[in-house]
Biopython code that builds the backbone (N, CA, C, O; Angstrom):
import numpy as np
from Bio.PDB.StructureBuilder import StructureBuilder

atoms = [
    (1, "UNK", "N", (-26.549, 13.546, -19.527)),
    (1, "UNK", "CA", (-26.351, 12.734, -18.351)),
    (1, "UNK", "C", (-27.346, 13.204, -17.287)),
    (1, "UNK", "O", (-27.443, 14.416, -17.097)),
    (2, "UNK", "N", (-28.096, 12.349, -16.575)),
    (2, "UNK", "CA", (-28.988, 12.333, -15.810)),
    (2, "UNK", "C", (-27.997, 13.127, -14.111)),
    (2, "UNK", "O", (-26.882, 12.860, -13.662)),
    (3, "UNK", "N", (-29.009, 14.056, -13.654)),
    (3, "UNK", "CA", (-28.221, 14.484, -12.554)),
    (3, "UNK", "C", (-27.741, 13.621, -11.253)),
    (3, "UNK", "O", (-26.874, 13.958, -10.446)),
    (4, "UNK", "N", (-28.660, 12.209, -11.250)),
    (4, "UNK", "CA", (-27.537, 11.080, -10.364)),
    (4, "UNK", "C", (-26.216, 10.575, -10.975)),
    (4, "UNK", "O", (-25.169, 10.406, -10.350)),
    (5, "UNK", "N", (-26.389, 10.391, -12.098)),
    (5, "UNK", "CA", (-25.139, 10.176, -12.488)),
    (5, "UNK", "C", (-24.005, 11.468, -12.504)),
    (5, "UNK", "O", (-22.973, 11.287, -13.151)),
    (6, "UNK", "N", (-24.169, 12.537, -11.916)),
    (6, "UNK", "CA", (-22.818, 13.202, -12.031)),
    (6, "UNK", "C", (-22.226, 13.409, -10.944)),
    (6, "UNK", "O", (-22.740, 13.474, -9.827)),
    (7, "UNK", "N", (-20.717, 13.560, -11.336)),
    (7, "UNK", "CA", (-19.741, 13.654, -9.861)),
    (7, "UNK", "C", (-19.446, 14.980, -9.918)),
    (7, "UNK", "O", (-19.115, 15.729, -10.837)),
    (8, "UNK", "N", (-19.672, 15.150, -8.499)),
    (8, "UNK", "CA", (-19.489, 16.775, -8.021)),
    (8, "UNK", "C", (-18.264, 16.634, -7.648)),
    (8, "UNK", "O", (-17.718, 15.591, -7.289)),
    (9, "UNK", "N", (-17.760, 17.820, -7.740)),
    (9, "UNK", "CA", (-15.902, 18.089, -7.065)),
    (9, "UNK", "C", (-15.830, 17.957, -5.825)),
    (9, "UNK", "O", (-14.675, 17.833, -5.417)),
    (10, "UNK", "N", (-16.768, 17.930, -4.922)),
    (10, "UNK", "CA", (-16.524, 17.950, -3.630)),
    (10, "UNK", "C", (-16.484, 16.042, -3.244)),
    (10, "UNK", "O", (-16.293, 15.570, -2.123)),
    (11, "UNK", "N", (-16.621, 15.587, -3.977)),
    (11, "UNK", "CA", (-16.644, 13.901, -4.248)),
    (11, "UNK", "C", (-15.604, 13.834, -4.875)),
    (11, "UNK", "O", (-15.529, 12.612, -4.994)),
    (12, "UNK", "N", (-14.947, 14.132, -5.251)),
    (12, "UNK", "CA", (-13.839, 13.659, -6.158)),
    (12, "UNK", "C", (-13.202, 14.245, -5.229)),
    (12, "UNK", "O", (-12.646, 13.303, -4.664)),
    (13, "UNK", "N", (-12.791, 15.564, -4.470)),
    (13, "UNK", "CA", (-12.077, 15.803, -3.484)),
    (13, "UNK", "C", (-11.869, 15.350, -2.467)),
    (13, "UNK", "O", (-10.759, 15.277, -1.940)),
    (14, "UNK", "N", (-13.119, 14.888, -1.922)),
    (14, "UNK", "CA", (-12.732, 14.184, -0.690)),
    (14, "UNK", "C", (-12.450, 12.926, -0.814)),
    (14, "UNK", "O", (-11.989, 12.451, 0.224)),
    (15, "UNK", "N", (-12.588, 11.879, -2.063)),
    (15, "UNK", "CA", (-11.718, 10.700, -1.872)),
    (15, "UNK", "C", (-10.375, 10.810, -2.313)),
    (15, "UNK", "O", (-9.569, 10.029, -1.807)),
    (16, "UNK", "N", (-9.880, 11.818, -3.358)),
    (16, "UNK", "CA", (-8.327, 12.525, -3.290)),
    (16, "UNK", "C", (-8.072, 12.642, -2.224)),
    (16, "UNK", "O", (-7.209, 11.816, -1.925)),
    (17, "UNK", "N", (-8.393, 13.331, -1.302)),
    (17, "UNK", "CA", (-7.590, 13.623, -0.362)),
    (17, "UNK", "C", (-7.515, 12.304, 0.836)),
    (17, "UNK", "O", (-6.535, 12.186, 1.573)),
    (18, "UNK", "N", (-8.751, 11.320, 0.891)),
    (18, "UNK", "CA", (-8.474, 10.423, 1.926)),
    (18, "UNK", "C", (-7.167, 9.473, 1.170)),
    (18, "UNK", "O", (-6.065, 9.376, 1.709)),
    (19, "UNK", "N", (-7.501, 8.823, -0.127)),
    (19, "UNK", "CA", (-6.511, 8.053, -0.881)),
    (19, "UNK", "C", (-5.158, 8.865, -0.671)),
    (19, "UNK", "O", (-4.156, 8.254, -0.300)),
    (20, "UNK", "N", (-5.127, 9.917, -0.849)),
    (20, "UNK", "CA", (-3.556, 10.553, -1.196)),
    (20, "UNK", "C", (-2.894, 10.418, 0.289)),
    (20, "UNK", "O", (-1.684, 10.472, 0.514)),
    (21, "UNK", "N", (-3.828, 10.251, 1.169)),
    (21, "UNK", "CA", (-3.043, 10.785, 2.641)),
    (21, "UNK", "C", (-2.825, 8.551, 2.914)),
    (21, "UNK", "O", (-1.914, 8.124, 3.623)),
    (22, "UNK", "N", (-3.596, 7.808, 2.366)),
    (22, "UNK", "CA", (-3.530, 6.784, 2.943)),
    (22, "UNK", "C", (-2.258, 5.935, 1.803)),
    (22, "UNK", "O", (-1.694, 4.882, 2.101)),
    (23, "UNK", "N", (-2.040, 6.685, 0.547)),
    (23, "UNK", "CA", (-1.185, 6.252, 0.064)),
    (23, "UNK", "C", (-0.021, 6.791, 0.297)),
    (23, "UNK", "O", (0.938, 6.163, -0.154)),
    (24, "UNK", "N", (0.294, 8.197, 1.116)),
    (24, "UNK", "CA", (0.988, 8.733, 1.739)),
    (24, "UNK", "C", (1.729, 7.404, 2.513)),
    (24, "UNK", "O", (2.788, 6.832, 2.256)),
    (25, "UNK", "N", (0.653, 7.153, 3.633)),
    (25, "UNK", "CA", (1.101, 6.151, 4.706)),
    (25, "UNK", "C", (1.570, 4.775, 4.279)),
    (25, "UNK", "O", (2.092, 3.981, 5.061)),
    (26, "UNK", "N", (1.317, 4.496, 2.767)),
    (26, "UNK", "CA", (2.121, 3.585, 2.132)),
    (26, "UNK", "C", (3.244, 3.409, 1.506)),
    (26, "UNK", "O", (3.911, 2.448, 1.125)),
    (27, "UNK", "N", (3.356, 5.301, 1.463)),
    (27, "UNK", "CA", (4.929, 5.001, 0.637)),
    (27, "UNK", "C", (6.065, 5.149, 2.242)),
    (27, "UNK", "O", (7.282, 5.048, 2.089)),
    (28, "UNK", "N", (5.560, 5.349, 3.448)),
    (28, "UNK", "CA", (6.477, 5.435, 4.191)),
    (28, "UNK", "C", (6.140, 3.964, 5.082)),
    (28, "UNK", "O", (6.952, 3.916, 6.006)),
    (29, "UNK", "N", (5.346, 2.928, 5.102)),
    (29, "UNK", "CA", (5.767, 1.760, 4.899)),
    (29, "UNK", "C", (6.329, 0.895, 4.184)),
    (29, "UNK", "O", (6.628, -0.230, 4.584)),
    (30, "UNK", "N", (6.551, 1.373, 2.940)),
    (30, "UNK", "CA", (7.106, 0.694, 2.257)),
    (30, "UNK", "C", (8.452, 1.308, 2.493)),
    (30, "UNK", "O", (9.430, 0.618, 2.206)),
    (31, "UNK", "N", (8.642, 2.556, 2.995)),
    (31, "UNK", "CA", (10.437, 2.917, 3.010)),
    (31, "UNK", "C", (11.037, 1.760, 4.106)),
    (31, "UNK", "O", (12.120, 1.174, 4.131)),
    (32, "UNK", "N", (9.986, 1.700, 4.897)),
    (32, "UNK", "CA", (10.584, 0.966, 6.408)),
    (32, "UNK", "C", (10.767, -0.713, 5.397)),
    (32, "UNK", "O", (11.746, -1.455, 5.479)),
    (33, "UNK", "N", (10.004, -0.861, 4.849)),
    (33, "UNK", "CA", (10.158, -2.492, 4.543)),
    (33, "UNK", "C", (11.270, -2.845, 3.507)),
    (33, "UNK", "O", (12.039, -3.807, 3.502)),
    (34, "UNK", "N", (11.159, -1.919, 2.725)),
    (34, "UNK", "CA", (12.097, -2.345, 1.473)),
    (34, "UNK", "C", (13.661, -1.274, 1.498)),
    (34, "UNK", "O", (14.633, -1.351, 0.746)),
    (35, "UNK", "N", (13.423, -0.357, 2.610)),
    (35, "UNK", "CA", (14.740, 0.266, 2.276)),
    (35, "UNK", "C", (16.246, 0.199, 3.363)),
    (35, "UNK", "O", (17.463, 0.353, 3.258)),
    (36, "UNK", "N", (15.133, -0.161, 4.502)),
    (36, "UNK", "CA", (15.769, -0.409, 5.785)),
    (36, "UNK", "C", (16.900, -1.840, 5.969)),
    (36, "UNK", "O", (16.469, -2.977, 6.159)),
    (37, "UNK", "N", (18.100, -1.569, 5.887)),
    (37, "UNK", "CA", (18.907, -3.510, 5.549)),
    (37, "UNK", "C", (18.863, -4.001, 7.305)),
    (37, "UNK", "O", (18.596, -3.178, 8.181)),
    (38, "UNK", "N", (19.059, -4.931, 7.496)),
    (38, "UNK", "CA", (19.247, -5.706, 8.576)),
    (38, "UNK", "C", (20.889, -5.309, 8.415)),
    (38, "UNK", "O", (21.500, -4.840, 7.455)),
    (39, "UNK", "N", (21.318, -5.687, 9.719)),
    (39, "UNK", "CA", (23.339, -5.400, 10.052)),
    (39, "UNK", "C", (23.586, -6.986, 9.364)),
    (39, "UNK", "O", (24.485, -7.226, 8.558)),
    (40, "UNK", "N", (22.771, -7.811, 9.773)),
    (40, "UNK", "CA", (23.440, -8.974, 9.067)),
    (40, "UNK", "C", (22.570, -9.816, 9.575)),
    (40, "UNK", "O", (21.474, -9.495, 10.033)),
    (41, "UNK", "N", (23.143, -11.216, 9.497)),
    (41, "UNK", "CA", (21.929, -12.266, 9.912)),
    (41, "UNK", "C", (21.389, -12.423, 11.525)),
    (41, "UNK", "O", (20.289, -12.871, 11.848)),
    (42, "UNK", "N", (22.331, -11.994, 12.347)),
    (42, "UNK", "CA", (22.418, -11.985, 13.590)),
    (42, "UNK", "C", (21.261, -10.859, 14.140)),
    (42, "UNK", "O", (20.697, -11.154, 15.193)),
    (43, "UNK", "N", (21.017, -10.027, 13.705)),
    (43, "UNK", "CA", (20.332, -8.990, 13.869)),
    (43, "UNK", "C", (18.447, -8.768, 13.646)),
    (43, "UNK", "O", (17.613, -8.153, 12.981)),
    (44, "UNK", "N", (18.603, -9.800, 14.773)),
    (44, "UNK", "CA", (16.550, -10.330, 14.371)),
    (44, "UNK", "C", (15.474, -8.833, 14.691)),
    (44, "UNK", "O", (14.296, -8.800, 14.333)),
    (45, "UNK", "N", (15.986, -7.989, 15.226)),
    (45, "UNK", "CA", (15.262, -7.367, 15.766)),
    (45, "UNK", "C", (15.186, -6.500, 14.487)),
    (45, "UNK", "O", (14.024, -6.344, 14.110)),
    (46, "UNK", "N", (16.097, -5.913, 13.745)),
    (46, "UNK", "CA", (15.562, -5.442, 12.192)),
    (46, "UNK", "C", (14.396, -6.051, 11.502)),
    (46, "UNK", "O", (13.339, -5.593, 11.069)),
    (47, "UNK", "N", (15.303, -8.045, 11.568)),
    (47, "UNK", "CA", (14.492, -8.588, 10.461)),
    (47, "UNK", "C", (13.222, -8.926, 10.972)),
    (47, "UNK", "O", (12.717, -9.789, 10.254)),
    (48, "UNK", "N", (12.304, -8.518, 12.164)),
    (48, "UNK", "CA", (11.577, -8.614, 12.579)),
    (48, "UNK", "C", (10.531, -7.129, 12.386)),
    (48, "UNK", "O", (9.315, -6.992, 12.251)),
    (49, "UNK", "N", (11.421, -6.381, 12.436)),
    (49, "UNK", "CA", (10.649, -5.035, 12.199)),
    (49, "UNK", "C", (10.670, -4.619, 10.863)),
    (49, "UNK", "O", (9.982, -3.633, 10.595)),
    (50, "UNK", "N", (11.496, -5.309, 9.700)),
    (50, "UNK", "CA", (11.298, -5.559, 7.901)),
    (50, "UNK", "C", (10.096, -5.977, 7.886)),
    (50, "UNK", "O", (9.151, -5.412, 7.336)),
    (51, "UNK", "N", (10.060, -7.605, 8.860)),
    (51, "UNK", "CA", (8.774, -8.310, 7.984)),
    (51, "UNK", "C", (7.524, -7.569, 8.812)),
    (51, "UNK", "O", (6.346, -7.693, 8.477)),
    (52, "UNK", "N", (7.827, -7.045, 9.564)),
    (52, "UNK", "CA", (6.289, -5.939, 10.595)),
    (52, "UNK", "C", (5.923, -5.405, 9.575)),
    (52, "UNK", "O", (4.731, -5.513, 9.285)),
    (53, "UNK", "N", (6.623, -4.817, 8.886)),
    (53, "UNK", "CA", (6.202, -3.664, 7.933)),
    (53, "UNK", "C", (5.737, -4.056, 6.922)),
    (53, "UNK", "O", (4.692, -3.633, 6.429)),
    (54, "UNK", "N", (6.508, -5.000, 6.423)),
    (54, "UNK", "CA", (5.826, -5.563, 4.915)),
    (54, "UNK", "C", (4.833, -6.140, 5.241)),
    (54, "UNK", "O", (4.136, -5.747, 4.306)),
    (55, "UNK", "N", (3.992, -6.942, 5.975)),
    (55, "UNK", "CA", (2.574, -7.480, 6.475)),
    (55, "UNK", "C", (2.304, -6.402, 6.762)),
    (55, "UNK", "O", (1.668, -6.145, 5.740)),
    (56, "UNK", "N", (2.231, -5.062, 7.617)),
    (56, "UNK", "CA", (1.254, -3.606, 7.424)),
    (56, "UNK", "C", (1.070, -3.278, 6.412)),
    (56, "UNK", "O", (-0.099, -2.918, 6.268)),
    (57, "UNK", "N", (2.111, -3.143, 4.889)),
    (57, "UNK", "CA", (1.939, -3.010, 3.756)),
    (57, "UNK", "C", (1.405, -3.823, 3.070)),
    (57, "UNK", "O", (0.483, -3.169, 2.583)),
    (58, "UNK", "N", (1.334, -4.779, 2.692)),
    (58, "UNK", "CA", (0.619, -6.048, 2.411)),
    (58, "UNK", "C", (-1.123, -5.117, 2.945)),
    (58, "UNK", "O", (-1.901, -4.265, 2.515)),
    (59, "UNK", "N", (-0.968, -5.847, 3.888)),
    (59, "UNK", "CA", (-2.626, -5.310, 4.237)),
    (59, "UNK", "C", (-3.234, -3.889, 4.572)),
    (59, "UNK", "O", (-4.415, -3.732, 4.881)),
    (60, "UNK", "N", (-2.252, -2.813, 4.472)),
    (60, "UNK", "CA", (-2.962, -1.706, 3.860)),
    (60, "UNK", "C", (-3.009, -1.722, 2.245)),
    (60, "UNK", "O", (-4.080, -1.501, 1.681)),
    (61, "UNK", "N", (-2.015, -1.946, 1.623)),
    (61, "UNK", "CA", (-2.400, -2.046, -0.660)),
    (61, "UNK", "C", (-3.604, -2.892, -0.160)),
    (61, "UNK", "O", (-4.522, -2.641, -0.941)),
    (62, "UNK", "N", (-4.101, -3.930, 0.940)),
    (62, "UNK", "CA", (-5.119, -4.449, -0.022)),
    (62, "UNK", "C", (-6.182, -3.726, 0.761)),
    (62, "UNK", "O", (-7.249, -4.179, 0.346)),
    (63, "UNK", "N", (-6.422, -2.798, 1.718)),
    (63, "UNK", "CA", (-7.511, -2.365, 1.774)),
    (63, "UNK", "C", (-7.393, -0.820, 1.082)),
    (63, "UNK", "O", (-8.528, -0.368, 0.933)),
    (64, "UNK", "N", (-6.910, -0.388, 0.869)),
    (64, "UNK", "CA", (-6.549, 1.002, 0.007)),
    (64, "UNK", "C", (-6.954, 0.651, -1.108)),
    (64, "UNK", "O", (-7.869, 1.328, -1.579)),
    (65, "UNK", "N", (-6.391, -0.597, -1.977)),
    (65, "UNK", "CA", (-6.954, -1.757, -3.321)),
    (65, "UNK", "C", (-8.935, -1.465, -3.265)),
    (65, "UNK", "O", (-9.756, -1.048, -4.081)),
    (66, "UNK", "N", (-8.986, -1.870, -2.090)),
    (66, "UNK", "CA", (-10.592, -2.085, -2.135)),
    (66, "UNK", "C", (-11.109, -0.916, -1.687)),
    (66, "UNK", "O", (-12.323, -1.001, -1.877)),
    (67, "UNK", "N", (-10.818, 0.253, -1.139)),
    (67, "UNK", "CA", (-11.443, 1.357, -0.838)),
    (67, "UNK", "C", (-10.633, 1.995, -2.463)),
    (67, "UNK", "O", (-10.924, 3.191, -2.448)),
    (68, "UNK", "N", (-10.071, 1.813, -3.341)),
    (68, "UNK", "CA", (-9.619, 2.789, -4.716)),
    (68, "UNK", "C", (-10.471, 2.522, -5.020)),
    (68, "UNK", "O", (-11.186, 3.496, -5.254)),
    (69, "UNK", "N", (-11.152, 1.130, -5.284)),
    (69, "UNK", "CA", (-12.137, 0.556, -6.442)),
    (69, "UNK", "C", (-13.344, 1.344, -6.554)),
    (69, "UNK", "O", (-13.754, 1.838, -7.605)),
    (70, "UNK", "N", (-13.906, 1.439, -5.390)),
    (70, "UNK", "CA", (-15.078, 2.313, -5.137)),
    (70, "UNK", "C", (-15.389, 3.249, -5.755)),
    (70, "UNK", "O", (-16.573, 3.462, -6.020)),
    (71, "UNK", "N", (-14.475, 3.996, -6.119)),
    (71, "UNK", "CA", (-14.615, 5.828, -6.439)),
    (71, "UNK", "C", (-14.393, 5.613, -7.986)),
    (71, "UNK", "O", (-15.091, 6.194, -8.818)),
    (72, "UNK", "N", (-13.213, 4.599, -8.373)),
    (72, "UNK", "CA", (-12.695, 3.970, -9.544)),
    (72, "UNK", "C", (-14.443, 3.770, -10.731)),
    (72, "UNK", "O", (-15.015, 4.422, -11.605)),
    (73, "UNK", "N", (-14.584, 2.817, -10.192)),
    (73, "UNK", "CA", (-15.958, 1.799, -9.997)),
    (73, "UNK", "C", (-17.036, 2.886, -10.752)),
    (73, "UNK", "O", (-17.413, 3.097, -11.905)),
    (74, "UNK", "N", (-17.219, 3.272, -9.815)),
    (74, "UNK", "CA", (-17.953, 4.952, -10.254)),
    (74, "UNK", "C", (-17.513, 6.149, -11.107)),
    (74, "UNK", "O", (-18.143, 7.202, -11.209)),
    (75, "UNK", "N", (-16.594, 5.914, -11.580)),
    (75, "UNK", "CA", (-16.190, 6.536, -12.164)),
    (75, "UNK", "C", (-15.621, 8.273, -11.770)),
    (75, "UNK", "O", (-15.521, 9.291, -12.456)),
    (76, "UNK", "N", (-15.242, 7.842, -9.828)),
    (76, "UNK", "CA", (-14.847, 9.618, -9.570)),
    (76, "UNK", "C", (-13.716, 9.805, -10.165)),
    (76, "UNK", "O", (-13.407, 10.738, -10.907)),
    (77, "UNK", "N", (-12.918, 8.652, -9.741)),
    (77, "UNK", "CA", (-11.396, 9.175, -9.870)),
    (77, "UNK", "C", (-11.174, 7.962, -11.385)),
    (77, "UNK", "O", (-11.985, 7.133, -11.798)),
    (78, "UNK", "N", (-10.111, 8.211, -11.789)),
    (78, "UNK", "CA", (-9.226, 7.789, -12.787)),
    (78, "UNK", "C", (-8.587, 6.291, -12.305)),
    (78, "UNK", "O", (-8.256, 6.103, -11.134)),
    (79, "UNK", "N", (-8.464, 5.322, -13.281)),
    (79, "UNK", "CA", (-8.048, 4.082, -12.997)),
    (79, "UNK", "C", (-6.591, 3.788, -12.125)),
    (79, "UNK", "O", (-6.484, 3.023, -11.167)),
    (80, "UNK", "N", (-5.626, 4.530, -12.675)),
    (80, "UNK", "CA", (-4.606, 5.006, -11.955)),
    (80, "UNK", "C", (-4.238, 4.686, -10.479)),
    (80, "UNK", "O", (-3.339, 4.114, -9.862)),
    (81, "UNK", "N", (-5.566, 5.445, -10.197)),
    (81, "UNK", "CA", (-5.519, 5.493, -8.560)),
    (81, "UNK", "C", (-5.396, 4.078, -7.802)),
    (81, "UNK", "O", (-4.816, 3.931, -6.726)),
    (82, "UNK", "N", (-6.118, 2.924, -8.633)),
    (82, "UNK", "CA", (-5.458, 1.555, -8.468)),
    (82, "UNK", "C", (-4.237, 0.871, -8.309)),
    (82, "UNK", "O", (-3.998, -0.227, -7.806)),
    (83, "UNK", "N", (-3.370, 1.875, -8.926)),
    (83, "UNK", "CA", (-2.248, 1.609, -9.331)),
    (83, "UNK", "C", (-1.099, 1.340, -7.867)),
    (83, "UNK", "O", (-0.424, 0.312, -7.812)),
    (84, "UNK", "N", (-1.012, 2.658, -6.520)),
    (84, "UNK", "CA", (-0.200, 2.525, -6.095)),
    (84, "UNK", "C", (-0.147, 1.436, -4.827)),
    (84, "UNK", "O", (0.829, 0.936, -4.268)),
    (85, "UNK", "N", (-1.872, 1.231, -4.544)),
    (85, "UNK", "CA", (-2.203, 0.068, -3.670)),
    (85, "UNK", "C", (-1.898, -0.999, -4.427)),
    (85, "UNK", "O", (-1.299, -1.679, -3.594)),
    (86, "UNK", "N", (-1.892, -1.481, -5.196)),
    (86, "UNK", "CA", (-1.719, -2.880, -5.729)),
    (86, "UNK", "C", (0.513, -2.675, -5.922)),
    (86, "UNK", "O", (1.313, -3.490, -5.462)),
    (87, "UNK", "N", (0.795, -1.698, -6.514)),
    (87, "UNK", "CA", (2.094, -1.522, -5.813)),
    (87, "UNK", "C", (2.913, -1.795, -4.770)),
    (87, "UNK", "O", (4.129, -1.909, -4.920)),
    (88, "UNK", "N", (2.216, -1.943, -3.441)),
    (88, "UNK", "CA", (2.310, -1.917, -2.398)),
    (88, "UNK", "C", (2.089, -3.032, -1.906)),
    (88, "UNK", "O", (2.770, -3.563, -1.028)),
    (89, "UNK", "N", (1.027, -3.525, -2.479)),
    (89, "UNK", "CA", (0.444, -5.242, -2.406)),
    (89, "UNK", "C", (2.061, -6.058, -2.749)),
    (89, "UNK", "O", (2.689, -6.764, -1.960)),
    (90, "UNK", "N", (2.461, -5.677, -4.213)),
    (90, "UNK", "CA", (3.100, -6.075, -4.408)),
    (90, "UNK", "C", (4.301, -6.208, -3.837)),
    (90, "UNK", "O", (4.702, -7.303, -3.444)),
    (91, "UNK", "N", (5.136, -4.879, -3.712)),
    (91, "UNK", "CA", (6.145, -5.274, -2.949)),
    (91, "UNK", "C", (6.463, -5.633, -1.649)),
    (91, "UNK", "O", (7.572, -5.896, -1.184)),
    (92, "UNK", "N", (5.156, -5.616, -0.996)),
    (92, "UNK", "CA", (5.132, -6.094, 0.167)),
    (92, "UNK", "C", (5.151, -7.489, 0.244)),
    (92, "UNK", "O", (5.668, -7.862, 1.297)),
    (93, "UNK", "N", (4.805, -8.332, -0.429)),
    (93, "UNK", "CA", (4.685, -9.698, -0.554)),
    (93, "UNK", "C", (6.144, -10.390, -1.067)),
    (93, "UNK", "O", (6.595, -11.518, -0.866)),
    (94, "UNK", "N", (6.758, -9.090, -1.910)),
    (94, "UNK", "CA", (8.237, -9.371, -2.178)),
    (94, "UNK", "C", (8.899, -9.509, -1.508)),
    (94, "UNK", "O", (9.509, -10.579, -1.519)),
    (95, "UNK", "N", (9.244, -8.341, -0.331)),
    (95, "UNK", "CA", (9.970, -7.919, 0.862)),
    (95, "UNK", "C", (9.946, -9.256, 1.903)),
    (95, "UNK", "O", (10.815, -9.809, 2.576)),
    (96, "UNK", "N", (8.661, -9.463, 1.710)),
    (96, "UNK", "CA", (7.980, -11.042, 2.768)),
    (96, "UNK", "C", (9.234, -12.186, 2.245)),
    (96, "UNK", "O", (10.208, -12.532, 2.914)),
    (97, "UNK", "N", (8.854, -12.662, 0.770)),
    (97, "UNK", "CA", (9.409, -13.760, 0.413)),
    (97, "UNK", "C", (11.366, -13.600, 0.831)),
    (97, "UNK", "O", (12.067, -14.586, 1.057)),
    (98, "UNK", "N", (11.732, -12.574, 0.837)),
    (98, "UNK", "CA", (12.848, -11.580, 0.152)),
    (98, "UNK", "C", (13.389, -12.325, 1.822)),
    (98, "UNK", "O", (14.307, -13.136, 1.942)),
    (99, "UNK", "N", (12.524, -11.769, 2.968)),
    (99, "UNK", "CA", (13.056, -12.172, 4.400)),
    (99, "UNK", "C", (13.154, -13.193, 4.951)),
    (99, "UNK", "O", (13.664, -13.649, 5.974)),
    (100, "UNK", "N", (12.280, -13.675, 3.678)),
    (100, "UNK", "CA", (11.952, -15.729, 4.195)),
    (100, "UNK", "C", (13.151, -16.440, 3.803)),
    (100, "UNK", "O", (13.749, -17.142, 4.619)),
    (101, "UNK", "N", (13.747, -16.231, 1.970)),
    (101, "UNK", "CA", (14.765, -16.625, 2.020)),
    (101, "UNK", "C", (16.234, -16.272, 2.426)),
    (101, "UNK", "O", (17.063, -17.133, 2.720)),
    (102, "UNK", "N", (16.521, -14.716, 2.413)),
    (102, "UNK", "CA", (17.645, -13.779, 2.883)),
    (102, "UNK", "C", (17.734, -14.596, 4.264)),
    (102, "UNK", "O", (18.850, -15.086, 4.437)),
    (103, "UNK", "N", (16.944, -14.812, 5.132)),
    (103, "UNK", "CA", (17.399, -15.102, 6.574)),
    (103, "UNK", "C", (16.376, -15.889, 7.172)),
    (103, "UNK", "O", (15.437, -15.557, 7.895)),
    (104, "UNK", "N", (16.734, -16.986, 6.739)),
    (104, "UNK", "CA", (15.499, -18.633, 7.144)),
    (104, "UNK", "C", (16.367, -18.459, 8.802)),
    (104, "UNK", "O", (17.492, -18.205, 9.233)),
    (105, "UNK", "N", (14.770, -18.841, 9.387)),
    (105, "UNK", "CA", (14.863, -18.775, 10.645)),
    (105, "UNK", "C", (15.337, -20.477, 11.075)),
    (105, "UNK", "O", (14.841, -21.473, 10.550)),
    (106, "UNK", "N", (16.676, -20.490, 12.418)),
    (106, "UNK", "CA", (17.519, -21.710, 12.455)),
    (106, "UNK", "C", (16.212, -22.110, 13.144)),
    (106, "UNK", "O", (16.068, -23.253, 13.578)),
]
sb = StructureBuilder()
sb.init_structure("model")
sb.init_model(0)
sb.init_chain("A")
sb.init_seg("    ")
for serial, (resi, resn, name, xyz) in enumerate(atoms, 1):
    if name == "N":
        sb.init_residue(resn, " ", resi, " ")
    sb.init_atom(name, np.array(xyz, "f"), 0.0, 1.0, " ", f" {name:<3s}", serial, name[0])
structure = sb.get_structure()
């Protein structure tokens, strides 16, 4: 292997550590979106701060999605690392639909 093509540890470390800290900040949006219940239907100010969260989650999986690919792409890190942004994509878009029908606005 030609010496541009190789990944040094200090490249593979420093996008570990930015990904791990930004998927950090996704698993504690996703606690707020998917774990947090509303008191009941009356209670907009929850279901307002559910769907806050799931649109922050939503659009951090998809830029975390597109900053994994990069390193992915290149082969620093392991495919994997795709894995918990598109996770996040996902259930964030769940949580969305989840608030649209749980509590249609009168």
């Amino acid at each position: 292997m030609s010496e541009a093509g190789r990944v040094s540890g200090a490249a593979r470390g420093s996008w570990t550590v930015v990904l791990a800290l930004v998927n950090l900040l996704g698993c504690y949006l996703g606690y707020g979106a998917l774990f947090i219940p509303p008191e009941g239907d009356w209670d907009s100010a929850a279901i307002d701060g559910i769907a806050a969260a799931a649109v922050f989650l939503c659009v951090l999986g998809a830029l975390t999605l597109l900053l994994s690919y990069v390193p992915v792409r290149r082969g620093t890190l392991a495919r994997w690392w795709l894995l918990p942004p598109a996770v996040f994509l996902l259930f964030g878009i769940a949580r969305l639909v989840h608030i649209e029908y749980a509590y249609p606005v009168s």
